[in-house]
N, C-alpha and C positions, 0 to 999 in steps of 0.2 A: 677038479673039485678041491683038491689039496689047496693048489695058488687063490682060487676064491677065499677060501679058509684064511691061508697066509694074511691076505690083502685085507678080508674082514680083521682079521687080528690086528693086524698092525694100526690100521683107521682109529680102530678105537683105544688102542695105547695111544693115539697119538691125538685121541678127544678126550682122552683121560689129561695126558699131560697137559696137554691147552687149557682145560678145566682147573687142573689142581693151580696151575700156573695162572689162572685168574684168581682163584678163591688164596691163593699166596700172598698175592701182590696187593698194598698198601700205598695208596700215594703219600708223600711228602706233605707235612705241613709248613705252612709256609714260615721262617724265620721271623722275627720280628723283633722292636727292640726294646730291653730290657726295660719294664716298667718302674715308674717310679717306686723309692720306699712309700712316699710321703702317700700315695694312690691307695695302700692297704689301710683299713681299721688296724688299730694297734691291739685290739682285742682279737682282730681277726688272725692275725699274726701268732698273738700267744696264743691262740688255740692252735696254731701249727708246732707249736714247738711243742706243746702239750703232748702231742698227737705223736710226733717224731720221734719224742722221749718214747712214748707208749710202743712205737714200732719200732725201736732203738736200728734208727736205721743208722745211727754212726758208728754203731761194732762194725756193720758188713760195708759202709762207703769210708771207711778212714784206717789206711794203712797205717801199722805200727811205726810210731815216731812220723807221722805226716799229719797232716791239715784238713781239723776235721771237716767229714762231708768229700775230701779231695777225691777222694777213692784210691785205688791202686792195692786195696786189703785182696792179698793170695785167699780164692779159695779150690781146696783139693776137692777134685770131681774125680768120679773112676774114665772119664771121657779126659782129660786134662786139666792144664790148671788156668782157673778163670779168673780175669784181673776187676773188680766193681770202677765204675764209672763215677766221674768226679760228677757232684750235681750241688754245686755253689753255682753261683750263676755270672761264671766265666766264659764269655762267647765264644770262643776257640773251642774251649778243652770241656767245659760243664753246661750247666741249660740257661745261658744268658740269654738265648735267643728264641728260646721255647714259650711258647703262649700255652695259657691255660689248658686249651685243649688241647694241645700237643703233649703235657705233662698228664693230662687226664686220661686222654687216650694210651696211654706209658703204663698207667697206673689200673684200668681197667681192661686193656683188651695185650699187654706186653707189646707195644711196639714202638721202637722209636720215631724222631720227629722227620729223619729223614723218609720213614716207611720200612725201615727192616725191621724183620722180627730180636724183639728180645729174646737172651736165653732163659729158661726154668730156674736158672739159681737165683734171679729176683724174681722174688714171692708174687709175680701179678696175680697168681690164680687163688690167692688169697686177697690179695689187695683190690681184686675186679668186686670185689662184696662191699667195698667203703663207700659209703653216700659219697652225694658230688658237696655235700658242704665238707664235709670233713677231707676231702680231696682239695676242693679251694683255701681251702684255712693251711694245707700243708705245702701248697703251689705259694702261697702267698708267703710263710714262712722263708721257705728255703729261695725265694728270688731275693728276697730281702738281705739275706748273707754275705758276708766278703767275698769276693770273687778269690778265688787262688785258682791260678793257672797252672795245671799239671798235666800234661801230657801221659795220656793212659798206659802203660804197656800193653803188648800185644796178647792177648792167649795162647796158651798152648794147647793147643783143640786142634787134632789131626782131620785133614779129610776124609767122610765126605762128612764130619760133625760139622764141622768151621762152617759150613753153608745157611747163611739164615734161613734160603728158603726153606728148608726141612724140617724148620720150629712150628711151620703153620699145618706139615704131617701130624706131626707132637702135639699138634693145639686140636688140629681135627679128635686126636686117640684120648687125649687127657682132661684139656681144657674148657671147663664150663663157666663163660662168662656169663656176670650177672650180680645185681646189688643182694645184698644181705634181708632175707624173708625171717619176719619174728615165728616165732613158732605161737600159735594165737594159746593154745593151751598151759602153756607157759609161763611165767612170770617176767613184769618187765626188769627187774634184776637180771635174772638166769638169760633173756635176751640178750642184755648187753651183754653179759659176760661170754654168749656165744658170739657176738657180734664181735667182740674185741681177740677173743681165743682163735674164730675163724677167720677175721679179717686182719683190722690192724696190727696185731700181735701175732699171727699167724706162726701160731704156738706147734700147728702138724707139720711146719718144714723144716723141725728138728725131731717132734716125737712121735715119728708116721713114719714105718719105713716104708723102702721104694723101690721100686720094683728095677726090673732090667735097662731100661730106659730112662732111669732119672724120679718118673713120677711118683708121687705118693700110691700108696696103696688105700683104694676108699674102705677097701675091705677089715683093715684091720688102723684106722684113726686112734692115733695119739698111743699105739700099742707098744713103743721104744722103738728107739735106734742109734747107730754109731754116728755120732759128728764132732769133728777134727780132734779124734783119739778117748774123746767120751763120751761115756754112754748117758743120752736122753733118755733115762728109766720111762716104761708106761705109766700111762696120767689117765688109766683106767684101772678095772679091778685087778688089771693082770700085774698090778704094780706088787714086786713081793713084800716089800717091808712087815714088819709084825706087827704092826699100829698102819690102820686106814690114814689116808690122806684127809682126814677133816675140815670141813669149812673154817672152823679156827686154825689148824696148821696149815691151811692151803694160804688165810690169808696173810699168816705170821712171818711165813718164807716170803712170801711174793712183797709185802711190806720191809720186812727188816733184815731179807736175806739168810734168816734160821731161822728152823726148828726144831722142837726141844726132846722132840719124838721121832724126827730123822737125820737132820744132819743142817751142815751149811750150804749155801751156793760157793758153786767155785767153777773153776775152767768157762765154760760160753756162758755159763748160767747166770754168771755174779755180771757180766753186761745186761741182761736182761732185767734184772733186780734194780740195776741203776736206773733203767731206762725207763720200769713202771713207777719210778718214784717221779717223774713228773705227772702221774695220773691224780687225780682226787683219791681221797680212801673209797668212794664210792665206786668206781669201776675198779678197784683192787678185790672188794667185796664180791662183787659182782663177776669176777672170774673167780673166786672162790667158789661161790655159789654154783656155777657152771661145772667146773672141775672136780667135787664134791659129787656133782649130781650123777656123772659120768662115773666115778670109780664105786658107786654106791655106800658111801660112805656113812649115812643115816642109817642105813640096814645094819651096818656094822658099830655103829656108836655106843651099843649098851656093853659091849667089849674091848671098847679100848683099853682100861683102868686093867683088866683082870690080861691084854694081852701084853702089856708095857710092863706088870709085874712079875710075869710069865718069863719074857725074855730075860728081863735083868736078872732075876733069881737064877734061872739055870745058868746063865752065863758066869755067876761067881762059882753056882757048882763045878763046873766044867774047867774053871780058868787052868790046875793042873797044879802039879807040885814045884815048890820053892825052886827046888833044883834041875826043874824042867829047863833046857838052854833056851827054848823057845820064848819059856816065859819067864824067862828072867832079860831075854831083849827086847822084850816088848815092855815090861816093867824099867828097864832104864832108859828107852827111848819116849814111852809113851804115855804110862800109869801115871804121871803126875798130871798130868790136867786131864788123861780122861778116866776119871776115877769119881763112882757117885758112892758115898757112903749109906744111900736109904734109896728104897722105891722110887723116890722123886726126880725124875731128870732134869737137869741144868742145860737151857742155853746155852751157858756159855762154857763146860766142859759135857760134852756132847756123848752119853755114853753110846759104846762102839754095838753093843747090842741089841739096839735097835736103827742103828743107820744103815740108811738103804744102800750105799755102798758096800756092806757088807753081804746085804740081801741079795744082789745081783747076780747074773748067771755069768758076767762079765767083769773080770777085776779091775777093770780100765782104770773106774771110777776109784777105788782106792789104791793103787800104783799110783795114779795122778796126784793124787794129795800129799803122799806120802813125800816121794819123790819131788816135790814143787810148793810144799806149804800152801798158805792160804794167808794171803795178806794183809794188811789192815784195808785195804780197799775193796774186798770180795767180804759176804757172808755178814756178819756180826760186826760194827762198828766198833773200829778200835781194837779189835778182839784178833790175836794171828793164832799162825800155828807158822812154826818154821818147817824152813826146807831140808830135806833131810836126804836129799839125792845126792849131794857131798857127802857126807858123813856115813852110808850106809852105801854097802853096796849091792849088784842087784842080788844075791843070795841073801843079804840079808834083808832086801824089801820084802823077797819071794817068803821067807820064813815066818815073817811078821803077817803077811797077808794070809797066808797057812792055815797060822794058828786064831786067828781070828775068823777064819773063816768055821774052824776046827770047834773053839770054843762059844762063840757067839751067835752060832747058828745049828740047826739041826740038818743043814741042805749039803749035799756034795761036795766032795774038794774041787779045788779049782786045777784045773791040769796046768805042768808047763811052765809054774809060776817064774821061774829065772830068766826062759825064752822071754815072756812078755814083758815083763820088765826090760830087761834090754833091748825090746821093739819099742816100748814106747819111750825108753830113756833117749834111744837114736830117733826117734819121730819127734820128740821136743828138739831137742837138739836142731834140726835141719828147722823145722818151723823157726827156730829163735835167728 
């Protein structure tokens, strides 16, 4: 009886594996050769670059100091570290030889042209939601590009990760392929703007965290999380700031890289900012509208005015005596530009009591800035803030982030402040 058992058991591990190992396996498409430029509509074209911008896919395909699109951009996974794919369309090394469908099939179902699976750190389960016109417009795009020949590095993805077959397990547990369904209830704004937040801009593969395995969590969409040492705040109501996300600051920030009621973009965010500036202002609106709707921000609107003067007032009660050391270094590091004489917040000196950096349960976000400025190329045009990571050391980041966390909020200290600074002074450091 047992050996019958045995032999039943084994048969069917071994129709299992046959099985999984057909539902794995992807055949190749076949190569082909690189189409002409002059073959694309020129409109068709700029709509791919439109589209590219909007999915700013040259933060995550172009290594620092390399050729955009080349790839070879490090990124840290808790599995290893993963190197992105050149996708100029160089036939060696990037998709000179990839036909549409081969780039389509890439783009909605993660797989490449030879038939192996992609990994999850390119967004296809975001990008499987893109019409096939807006797939063609970006296939047409990027074959149209300089070819630059770079030879990939390898990843560091231990076995048994390194096995593609084991992406189509992951695709079995995670992956739900499929084009993007309007919500009919809805408005055709608030669609797109889901259309573009869920698809092309696949806005939850930074602010959706993820579970054991890589994948988003459906269960808790757009709720924060940590990426490459800062925190993606929630882009729901769990976001703490003291002033809502409003459709006018959702679409202030996402346009001109600040808000006047939270703060600037900086670290991954200020690539994104660039990247919807090839959008129209209309789908800039239109993920406003979307992101607004999500963090209910209309429920909260007849509050903004009474919560923005709420902050700022206790934050001057609170700031502390003259002779406080705390606030006397924060006063000669910092009180000159962020300093508001009335009610009214400034753009462009940002006061510290209402930015969400301060609000977070996570100091990441203000050790980052502090530590590293904010350039004339992130956030507010032309507008800096300098680096302060020379000049300050981490006791004196950890004091300044302290007391601001001390004076400008009502929420908890932040533990540890010296450690994490010095983890993320040494985590820049090794990135750079």
């Amino acid at each position: 009886m047992f050996k019958k058992l045995l032999i039943a058991t084994v048969a069917l591990g071994c129709l299992g594996l046959a099985g999984f190992g057909a539902l794995a396996w992807k055949p190749a498409i076949a190569p082909v050769a690189r189409p002409a430029a002059g073959s694309f509509a020129p409109e068709l074209v700029a709509k791919g670059e439109a589209l590219a911008g909007g999915g700013y896919c040259a933060a995550c395909h172009t290594a620092r100091g390399g050729e955009k699109f080349a790839g070879g951009y490090e990124m840290a996974t808790p599995f290893g570290a993963i190197y992105s794919t050149n996708i100029t369309p160089d036939p060696e090394t990037g998709i000179g030889t990839w036909s549409e469908a081969a780039f389509r099939r890439a783009m909605h179902e993660g797989v490449s042209r030879d038939g192996s699976h992609l990994l999850p750190v390119f967004s296809f389960d975001h990008f499987t939601k893109l019409s096939d016109d807006d797939v063609r417009a970006l296939y047409a795009y990027f074959i149209t590009r300089t070819p630059v020949h770079a030879v990939r590095q390898p990843n560091g993805i231990p076995f048994p990760f390194n096995i593609r077959y084991l992406q189509a397990g992951w695709k079995l547990l995670f992956f739900r392929p499929g084009r993007f369904e309007p919500d009919v209830t809805r408005s055709a704004e608030w669609n797109r703007g889901a259309y573009l937040a869920q698809g092309l801009s696949h806005c939850g593969a930074c602010h959706t965290p993820r579970n054991l395995l890589g994948a988003e969590k459906p269960g808790n969409a757009y709720g924060g999380a940590v990426i490459d040492n800062w925190v993606a705040p929630a882009l729901t109501a769990a976001n703490p700031a003291p002033a809502p996300w409003t459709h006018e600051e959702l679409y202030d920030y996402l346009r001109t890289g600040t808000s006047k009621l939270h703060g600037t973009a900086a670290g991954p965010m200020s690539p994104v900012v660039q990247g919807l500036g090839a959008l129209p202002d209309s789908d800039i609106r239109a993920l406003a509208t979307y992101f607004a709707d999500l963090n209910t921000a209309a429920d909260r609107l007849p509050y903004v005015s009474g919560a923005v003067s709420l902050a700022m007032s206790s934050a001057l009660a609170k700031q502390g005596a003259p002779f406080d050391p705390d606030a006397r270094l924060y006063t000669a590091a910092c009180a000159s530009c962020h300093y508001n004489a009335t009610n009214a917040p400034l753009a462009a000196r940002p006061d510290l009591a209402l930015n969400s950096a301060v609000h977070l349960s996570d100091p990441s976000n203000l050790i980052q800035v502090i530590l590293r400025g904010i350039s004339a190329k992130e956030g507010m045009r032309d507008v800096v803030m300098p680096a302060f990571g020379g000049a300050l050391s981490d006791a004196d980041v950890a004091r300044i982030a302290a007391y601001l966390r001390r004076t400008r909020t009502s929420l908890p200290p932040w533990p540890d402040l010296v450690a994490k600074t010095a983890e993320i002074r040494r985590m820049n450091g090794a990135a750079n």
